[in-house]
C-alpha positions as CSV (number, residue, x, y, z in Angstrom):
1,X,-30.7,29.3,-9.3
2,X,-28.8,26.0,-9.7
3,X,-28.6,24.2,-6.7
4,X,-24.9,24.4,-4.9
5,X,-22.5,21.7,-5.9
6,X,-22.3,19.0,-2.9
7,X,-18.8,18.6,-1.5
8,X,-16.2,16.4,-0.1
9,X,-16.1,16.7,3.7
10,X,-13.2,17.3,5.7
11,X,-13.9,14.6,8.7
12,X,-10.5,13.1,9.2
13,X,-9.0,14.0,12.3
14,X,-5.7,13.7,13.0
15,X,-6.1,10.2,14.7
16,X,-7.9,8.8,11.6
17,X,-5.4,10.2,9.2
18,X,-2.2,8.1,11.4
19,X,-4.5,5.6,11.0
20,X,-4.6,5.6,7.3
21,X,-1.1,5.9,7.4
22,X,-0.4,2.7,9.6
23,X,-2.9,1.0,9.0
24,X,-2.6,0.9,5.4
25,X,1.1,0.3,5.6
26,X,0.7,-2.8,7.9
27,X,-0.8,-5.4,6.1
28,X,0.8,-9.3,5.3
29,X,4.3,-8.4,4.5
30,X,5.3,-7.8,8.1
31,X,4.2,-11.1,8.6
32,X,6.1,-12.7,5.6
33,X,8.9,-10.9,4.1
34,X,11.6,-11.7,6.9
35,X,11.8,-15.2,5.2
36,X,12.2,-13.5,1.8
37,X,14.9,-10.8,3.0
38,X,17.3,-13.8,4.4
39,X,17.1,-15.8,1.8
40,X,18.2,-12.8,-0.2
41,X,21.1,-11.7,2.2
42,X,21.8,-15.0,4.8
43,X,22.3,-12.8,7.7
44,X,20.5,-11.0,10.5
45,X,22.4,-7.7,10.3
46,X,21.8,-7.3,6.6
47,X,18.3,-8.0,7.1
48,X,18.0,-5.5,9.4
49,X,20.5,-3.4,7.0
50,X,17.9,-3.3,4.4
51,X,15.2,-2.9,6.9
52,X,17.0,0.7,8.1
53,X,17.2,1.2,4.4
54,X,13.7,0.7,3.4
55,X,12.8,2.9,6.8
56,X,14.6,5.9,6.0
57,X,13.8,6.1,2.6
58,X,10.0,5.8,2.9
59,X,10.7,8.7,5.9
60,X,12.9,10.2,3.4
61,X,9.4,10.0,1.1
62,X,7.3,10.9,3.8
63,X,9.1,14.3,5.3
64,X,8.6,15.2,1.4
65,X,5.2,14.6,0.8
66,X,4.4,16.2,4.0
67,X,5.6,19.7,2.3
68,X,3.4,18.9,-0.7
69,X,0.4,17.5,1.1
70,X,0.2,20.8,3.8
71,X,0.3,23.4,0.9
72,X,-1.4,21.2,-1.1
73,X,-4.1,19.4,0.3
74,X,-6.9,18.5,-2.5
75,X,-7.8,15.2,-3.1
76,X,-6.2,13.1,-5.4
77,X,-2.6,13.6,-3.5
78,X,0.1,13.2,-6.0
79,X,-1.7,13.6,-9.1
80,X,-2.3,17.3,-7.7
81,X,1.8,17.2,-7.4
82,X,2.4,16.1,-10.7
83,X,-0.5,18.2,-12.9
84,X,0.7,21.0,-11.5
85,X,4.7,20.9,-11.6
86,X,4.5,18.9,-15.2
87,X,1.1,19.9,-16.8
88,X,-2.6,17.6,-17.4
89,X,-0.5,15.4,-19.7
90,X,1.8,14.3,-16.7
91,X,-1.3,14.2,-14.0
92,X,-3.3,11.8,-16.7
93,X,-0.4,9.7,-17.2
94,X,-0.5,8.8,-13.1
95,X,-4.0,8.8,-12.5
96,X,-4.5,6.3,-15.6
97,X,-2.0,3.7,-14.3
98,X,-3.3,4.2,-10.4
99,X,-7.1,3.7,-11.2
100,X,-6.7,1.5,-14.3
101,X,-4.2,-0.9,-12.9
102,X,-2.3,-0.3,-9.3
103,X,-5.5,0.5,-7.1
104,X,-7.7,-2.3,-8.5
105,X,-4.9,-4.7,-9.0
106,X,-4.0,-3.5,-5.0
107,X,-7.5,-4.2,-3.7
108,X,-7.4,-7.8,-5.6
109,X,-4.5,-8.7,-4.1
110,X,-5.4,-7.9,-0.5
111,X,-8.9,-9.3,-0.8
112,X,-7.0,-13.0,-2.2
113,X,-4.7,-12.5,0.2
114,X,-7.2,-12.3,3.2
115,X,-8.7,-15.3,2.0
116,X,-5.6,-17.4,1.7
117,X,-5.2,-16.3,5.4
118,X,-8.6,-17.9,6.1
119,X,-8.0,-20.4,4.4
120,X,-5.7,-21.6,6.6
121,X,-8.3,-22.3,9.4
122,X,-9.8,-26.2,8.9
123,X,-13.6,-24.4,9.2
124,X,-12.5,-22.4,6.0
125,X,-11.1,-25.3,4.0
126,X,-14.1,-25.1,1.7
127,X,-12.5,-21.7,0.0
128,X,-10.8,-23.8,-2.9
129,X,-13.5,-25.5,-3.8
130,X,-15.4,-24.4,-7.2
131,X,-19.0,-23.6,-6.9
132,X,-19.1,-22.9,-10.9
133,X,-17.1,-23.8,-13.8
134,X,-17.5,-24.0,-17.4
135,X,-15.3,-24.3,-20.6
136,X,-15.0,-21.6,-22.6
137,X,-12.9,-21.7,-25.9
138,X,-11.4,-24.6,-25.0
139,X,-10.4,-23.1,-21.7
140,X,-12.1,-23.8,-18.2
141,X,-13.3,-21.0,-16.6
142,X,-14.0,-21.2,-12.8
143,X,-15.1,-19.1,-9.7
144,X,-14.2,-21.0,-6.0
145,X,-16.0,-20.2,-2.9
146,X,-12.8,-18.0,-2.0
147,X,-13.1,-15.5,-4.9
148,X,-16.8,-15.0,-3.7
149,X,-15.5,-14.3,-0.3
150,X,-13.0,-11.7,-1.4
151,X,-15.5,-10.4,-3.7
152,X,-17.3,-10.1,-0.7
153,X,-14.9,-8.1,1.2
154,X,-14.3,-6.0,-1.4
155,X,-17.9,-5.0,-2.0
156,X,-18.4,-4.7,1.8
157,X,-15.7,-2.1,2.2
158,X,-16.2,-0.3,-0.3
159,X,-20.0,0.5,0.8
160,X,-18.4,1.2,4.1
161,X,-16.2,3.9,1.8
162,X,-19.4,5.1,-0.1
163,X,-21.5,5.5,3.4
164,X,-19.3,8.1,4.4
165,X,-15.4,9.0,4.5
166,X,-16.2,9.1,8.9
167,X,-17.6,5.7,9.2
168,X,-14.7,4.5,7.2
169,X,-12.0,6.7,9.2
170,X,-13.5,5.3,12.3
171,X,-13.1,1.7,11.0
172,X,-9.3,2.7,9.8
173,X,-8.6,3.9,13.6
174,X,-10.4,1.0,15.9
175,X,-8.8,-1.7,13.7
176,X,-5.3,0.1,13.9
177,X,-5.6,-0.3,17.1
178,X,-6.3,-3.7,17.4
179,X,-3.7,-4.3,14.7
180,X,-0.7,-2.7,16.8
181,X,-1.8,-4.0,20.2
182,X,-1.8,-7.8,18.4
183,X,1.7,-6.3,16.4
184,X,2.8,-5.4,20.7
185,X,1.7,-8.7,21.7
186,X,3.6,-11.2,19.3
187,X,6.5,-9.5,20.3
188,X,6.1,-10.1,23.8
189,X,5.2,-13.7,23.2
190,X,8.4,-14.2,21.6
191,X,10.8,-12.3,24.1
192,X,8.8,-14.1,26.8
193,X,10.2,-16.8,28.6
194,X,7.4,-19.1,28.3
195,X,7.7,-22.0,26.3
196,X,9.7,-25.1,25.6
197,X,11.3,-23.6,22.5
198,X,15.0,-24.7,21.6
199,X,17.5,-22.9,19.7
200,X,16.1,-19.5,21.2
201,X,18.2,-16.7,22.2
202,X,20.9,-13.3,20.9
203,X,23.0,-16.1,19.2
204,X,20.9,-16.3,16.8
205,X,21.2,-12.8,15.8
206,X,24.9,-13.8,14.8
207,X,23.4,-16.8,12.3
208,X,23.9,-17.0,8.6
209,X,22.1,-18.6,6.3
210,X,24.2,-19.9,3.5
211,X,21.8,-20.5,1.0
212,X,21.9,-17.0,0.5
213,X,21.1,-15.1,-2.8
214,X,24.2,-12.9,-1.3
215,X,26.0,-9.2,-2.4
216,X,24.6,-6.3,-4.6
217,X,22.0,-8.4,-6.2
218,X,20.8,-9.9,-2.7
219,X,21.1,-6.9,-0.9
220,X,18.7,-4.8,-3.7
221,X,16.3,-7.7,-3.4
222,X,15.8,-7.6,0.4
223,X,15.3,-4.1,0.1
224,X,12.7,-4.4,-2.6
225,X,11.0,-6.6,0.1
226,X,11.5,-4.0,3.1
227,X,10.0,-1.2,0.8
228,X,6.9,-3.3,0.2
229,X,6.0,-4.0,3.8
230,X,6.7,-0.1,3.7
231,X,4.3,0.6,0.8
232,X,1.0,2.7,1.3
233,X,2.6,6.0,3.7
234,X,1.5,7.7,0.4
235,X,-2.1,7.0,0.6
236,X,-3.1,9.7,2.7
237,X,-2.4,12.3,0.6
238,X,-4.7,10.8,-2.0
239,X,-7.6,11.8,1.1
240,X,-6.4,15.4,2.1
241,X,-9.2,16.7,0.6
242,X,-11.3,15.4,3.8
243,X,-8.5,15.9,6.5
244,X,-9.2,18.4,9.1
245,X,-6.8,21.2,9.3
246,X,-4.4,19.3,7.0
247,X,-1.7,21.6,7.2
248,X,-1.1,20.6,10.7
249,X,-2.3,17.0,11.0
250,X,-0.9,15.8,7.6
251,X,2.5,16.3,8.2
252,X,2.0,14.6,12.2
253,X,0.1,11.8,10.6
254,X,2.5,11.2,7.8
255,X,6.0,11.3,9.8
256,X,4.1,9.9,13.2
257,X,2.8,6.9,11.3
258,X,5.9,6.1,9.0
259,X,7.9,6.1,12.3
260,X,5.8,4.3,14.3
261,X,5.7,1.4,11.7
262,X,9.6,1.6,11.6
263,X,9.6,0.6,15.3
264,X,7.2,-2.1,14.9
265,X,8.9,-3.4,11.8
266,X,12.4,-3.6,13.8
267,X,10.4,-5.3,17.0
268,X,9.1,-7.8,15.2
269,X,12.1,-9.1,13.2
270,X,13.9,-8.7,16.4
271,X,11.3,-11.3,18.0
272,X,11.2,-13.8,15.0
273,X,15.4,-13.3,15.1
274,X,15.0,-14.0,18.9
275,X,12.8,-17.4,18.4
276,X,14.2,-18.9,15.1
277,X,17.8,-18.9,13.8
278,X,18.3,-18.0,10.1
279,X,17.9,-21.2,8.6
280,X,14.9,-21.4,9.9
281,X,13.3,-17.8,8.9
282,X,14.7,-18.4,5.0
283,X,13.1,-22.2,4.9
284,X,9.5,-20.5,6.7
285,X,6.9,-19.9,4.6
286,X,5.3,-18.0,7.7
287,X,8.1,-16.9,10.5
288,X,6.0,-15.0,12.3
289,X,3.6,-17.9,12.8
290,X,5.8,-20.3,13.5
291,X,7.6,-18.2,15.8
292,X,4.5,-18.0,18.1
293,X,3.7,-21.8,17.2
294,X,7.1,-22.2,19.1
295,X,6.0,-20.6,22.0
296,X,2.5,-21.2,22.8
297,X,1.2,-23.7,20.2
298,X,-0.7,-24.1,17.6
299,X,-3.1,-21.7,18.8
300,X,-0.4,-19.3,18.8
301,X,-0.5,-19.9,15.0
302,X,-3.6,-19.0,14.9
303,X,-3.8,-15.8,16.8
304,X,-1.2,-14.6,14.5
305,X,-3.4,-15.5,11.2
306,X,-6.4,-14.1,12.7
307,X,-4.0,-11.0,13.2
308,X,-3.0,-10.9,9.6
309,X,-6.7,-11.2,8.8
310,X,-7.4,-8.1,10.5
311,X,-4.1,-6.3,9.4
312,X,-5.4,-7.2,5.3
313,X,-9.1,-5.5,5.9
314,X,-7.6,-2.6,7.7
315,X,-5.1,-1.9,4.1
316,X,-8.1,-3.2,2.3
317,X,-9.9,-0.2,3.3
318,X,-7.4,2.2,3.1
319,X,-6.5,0.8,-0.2
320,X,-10.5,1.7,-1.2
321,X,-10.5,4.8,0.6
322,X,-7.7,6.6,-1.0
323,X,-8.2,4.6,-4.4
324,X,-11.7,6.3,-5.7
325,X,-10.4,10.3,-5.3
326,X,-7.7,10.0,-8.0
327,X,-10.3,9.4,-10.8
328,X,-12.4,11.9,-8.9
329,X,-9.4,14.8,-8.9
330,X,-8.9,14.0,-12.9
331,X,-12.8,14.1,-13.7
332,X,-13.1,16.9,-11.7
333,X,-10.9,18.6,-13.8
334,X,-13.0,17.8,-16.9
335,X,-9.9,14.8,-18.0
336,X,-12.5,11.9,-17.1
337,X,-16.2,10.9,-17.4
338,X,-17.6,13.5,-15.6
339,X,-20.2,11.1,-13.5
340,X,-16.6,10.0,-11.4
341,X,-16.3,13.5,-10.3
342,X,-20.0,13.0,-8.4
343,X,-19.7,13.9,-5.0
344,X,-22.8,12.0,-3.2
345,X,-25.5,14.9,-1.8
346,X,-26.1,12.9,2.0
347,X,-22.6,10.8,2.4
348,X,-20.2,13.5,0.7
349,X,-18.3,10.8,-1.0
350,X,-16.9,10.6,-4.6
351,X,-19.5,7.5,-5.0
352,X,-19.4,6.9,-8.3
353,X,-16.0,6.6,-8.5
354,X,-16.2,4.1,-5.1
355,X,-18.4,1.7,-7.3
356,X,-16.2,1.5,-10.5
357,X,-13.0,0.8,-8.4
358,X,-15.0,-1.8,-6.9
359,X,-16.6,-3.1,-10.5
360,X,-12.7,-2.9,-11.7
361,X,-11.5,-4.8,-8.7
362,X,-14.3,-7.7,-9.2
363,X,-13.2,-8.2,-12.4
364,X,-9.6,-9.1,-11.7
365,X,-10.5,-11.3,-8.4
366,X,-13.0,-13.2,-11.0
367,X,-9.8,-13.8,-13.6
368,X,-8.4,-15.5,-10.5
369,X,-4.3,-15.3,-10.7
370,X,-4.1,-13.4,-13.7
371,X,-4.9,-10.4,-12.3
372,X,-1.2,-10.6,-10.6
373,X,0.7,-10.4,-13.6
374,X,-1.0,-6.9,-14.1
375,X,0.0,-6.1,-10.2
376,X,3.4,-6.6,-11.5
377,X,2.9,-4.4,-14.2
378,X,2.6,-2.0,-12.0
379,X,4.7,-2.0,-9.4
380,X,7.8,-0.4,-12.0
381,X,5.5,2.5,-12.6
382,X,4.4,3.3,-9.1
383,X,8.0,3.7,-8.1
384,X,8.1,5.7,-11.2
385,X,5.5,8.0,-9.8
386,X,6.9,8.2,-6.4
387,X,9.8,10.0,-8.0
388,X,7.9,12.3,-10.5
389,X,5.7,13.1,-7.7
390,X,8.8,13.4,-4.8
391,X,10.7,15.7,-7.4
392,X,7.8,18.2,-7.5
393,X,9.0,19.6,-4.6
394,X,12.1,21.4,-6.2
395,X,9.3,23.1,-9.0
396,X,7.3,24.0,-6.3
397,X,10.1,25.3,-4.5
398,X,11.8,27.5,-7.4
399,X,8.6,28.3,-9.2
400,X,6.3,29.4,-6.2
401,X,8.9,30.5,-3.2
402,X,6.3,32.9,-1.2
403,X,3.6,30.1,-1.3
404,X,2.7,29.5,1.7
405,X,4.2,26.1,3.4
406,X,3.0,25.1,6.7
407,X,5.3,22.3,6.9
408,X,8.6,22.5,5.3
409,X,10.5,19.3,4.6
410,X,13.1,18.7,7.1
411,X,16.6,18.7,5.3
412,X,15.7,20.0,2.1
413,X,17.4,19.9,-0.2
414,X,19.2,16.6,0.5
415,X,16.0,14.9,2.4
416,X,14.1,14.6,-1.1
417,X,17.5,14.5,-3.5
418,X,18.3,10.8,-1.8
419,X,14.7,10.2,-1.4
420,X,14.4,10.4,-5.4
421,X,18.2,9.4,-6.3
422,X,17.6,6.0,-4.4
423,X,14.2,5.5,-6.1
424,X,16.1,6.3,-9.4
425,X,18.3,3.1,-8.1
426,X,15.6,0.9,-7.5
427,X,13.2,1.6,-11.1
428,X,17.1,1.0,-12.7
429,X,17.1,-2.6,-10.5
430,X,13.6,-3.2,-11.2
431,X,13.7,-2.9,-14.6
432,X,17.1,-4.9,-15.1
433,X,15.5,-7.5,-13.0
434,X,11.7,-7.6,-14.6
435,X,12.5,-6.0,-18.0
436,X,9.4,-7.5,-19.4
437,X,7.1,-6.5,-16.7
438,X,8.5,-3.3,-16.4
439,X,8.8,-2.3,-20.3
440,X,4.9,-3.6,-20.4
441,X,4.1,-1.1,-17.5
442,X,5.9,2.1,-19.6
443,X,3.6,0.7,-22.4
444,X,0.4,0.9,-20.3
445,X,1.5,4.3,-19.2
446,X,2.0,5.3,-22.8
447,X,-1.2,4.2,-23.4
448,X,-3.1,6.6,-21.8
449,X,-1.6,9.2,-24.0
450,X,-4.4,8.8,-26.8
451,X,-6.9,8.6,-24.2
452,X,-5.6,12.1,-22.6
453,X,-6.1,12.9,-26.2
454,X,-9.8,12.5,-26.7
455,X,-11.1,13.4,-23.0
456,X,-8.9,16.8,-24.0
457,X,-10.9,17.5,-27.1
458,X,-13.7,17.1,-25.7
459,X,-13.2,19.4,-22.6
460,X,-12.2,22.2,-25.3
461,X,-15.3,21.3,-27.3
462,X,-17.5,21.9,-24.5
C-alpha cells in the first residue's frame, strides 16, 4: 500500500488571512508615492481623486475575487480562475509570467528596497560598499555588502515560509500589527500640535503645485501610483488552499483588509497634506519622513524608516508566502516538474517550490539593478492577468449557475464590469506609455507557449 500523499494544511485563520491581505499591501509606497502623485497632478484634491480611484477599484477587484476565492479555494488563487474558465493553455500562460518573472522580480525588489531603507541609518552606511568584484568580458561584475543583506532576508523568510505556512501566518499577523499601530502613530504626530513646524495647517489642502505633469496624462499617472501602493489584495487567494473555512474568512479577510488599507491610505496623505504644502510633497523624495522630521526631529525620521523597514519584511513575506503555490497548483496538475508539486511530510509546505523561488530571487538581487527592467516587464502583464482572472467571474457565472457560492460579489454584474473595463483602461495607458516594456512582457508570455507544449506531451506520454 503506497503511503498517503502528504498535504497542504489549512492553518490560516481569519486574522492571519487580513493579515496577508494588509500586510502585503502596505509596504514602501505609502511612504513614497504622495510625492510622485503631485508631481503628476499639482493638487491635493486630485491626489486624493486618484487615491478614491485606485481604492474603489482594487475593492472593485477585491468584492470579485472574494466570489472566486469562496467557491474556489485551492491554492494557486487565480491560476485556478483562469485554467478553469479558459483551459491549461490560459492557466500556464499566468503561472509562467508569475513564477518566472513577477514573484521573483517582486521579492528582489522588496529585499533592495529594505536595504536602501537601512541604508539610510549612518551604522548601515557600509551597505554600498563591494566586498567582491571582478571583470568579466570586459564588464565588472560586483556583489556589495547590501545585496548580501537582502540575499539574506530573502533566504531568511523564505525558511520561515518552508518551516510551516503557521509560523509564517503568525509572523504576517504580529508584524501587521506593529505596522498599523506605527501607520496610527505617524498620523497622530502630524495632526498633533507639537512642534515648531511652519507652513502647517487645512490651507495647505487648497495648494497647487505648478510643476505639475497636469490632465489625462497626469491624472492616469497618479493613479498608476495609487494602484501600486494598492498592489498585493490578490495574494491571498494564491494561499486558500491553507485558509480555514475559506468560504467565510476569505471574503472578510479580502474586503476587511482592502478597506482597512483605504482608510490608512487617506489618513496618512491627510497628515503629510496637513504638515507640508504641495511644493513640498512633489520636491520630497520621502514626505512621510520629512513630515515627522518636521515635527519631532530627526529621530522622527527615523522612526518612520525603521517603520518602512518593518512594513517591506512584512510584504516580503507575503510576497514568498503566496509566491511558491502557483508553481505548486501547475505541477500539481502534471504542467510542471513534478518535484514543485512536493508538499513537505512534517511542515506541509510546497518546499520545493519555496526554495526555487528563493534560488530565482537570488539570482536577480546578484544581477544588481538589472533585475528591475524585468520588474517592468511585468507589471503590463500582471494587470493583464488581473483582468483575465476578474472576468472569470461571468464564465463561472453562465457556465456553472447552481455551484455553490458562499459569497456572492456585491453588485454583480456592474462591480466586476468596471473592475475589468478600468483595468482595460489602464493595460491601454500602460502600453501607450511603456510600449517597449510592455510588448517585451506579451513576448515573455508568449513564450511560455512552447514550454506548455513539451510539459503537455509529456503528461500524455506518461
Amino acid at each position: 500500500m503506497r503511503p498517503e500523499r502528504p498535504e497542504l494544511s489549512r492553518d490560516l485563520g481569519v486574522s492571519h488571512a487580513s493579515a496577508v491581505v494588509v500586510g502585503t499591501i502596505i509596504g514602501s509606497g505609502i511612504f513614497l508615492v504622495p510625492a510622485e502623485m503631485m508631481q503628476a497632478v499639482g493638487s491635493a484634491k486630485l491626489v486624493y481623486l486618484a487615491w478614491l480611484v485606485g481604492g474603489l477599484l482594487s475593492f472593485f477587484g477585491a468584492l470579485t475575487y472574494a466570489e472566486l476565492g469562496a467557491m474556489k479555494p485551492q491554492a494557486g488563487g487565480e491560476y485556478v480562475y483562469v485554467r478553469d474558465a479558459y483551459g491549461p493553455l490560459g492557466g500556464f500562460l499566468y503561472a509562467w509570467t508569475w513564477f518566472v518573472i513577477a514573484k521573483p522580480a517582486s521579492v528582489a525588489t522588496i529585499a533592495t528596497g529594505l536595504v536602501r531603507i537601512l541604508g539610510t541609518f549612518s551604522i548601515f552606511s557600509f551597505f554600498s560598499e563591494n566586498i567582491f568584484s571582478a571583470n568579466i568580458s570586459s564588464h565588472v561584475f560586483a556583489v556589495t555588502w547590501g545585496q548580501l543583506v537582502a540575499i539574506a532576508a530573502a533566504i531568511l523568510i523564505s525558511v520561515l515560509n518552508y518551516l510551516g505556512v503557521k509560523r509564517a501566518g503568525e509572523f504576517q499577523l504580529v508584524f501587521t500589527v506593529l505596522k498599523v499601530a506605527i501607520i496610527l502613530g505617524i498620523v497622530i504626530v502630524c495632526f498633533s500640535g507639537a512642534g515648531t513646524a511652519t507652513g502647517r495647517g487645512w490651507s495647505n489642502f487648497t495648494g497647487t503645485f505648478t510643476g505639475a505633469k497636469g490632465g489625462i496624462a497626469g491624472f492616469m499617472a497618479a493613479l498608476v501610483a495609487a494602484l501600486w501602493a494598492y498592489d498585493g489584495w490578490n495574494d491571498l487567494n494564491m494561499v486558500a488552499g491553507e485558509v480555514k473555512k475559506p468560504e467565510r474568512n476569505i471574503p472578510i479577510a479580502l474586503i476587511a483588509g482592502v478597506a482597512t488599507v483605504g482608510v490608512l491610505y487617506v489618513l496618512v496623505n491627510a497628515g503629510v497634506q496637513y504638515v507640508l504644502p504641495a511644493d513640498a510633497i512633489a520636491a520630497s523624495p520621502r514626505p512621510a519622513s520629512d513630515a515627522v522630521a518636521l515635527i519631532i526631529g530627526h529621530m522622527g525620521a527615523a522612526i518612520v524608516s525603521a517603520g518602512m523597514a518593518i512594513s517591506m519584511l512584512v510584504t516580503l513575506n507575503g510576497t514568498i508566502m503566496s509566491g511558491a503555490r502557483v508553481p505548486y497548483a501547475v505541477a500539481r496538475d502534471g504542467y510542471f516538474f513534478s518535484a514543485l508539486a512536493e508538499v513537505h511530510p512534517r511542515f506541509h509546505t510546497p518546499s520545493v517550490a519555496i526554495l526555487l523561488q528563493a534560488v530565482l530571487s537570488i539570482a536577480l538581487l546578484l544581477l544588481g539593478g538589472n533585475f528591475r527592467q524585468l520588474f517592468s516587464l511585468a507589471i503590463f502583464a500582471e494587470w493583464l492577468f488581473y483582468m483575465i482572472a476578474g472576468s472569470t467571474v461571468f464564465i463561472f457565472r453562465r457556465r456553472n449557475p447552481d455551484t455553490a457560492r458562499p459569497y456572492q460579489v456585491i453588485g454583480y454584474p456592474f462591480v466586476p464590469a468596471i473592475f475589468i473595463a478600468v483595468a482595460a483602461v489602464l493595460l491601454y495607458y500602460t502600453f501607450r506609455t511603456d510600449w517597449p516594456n510592455s510588448l517585451y512582457g506579451l513576448l515573455v508570455i508568449l513564450a511560455s507557449v512552447p514550454v506548455f507544449g513539451w510539459f503537455r506531451r509529456r503528461k500524455a506520454q506518461s
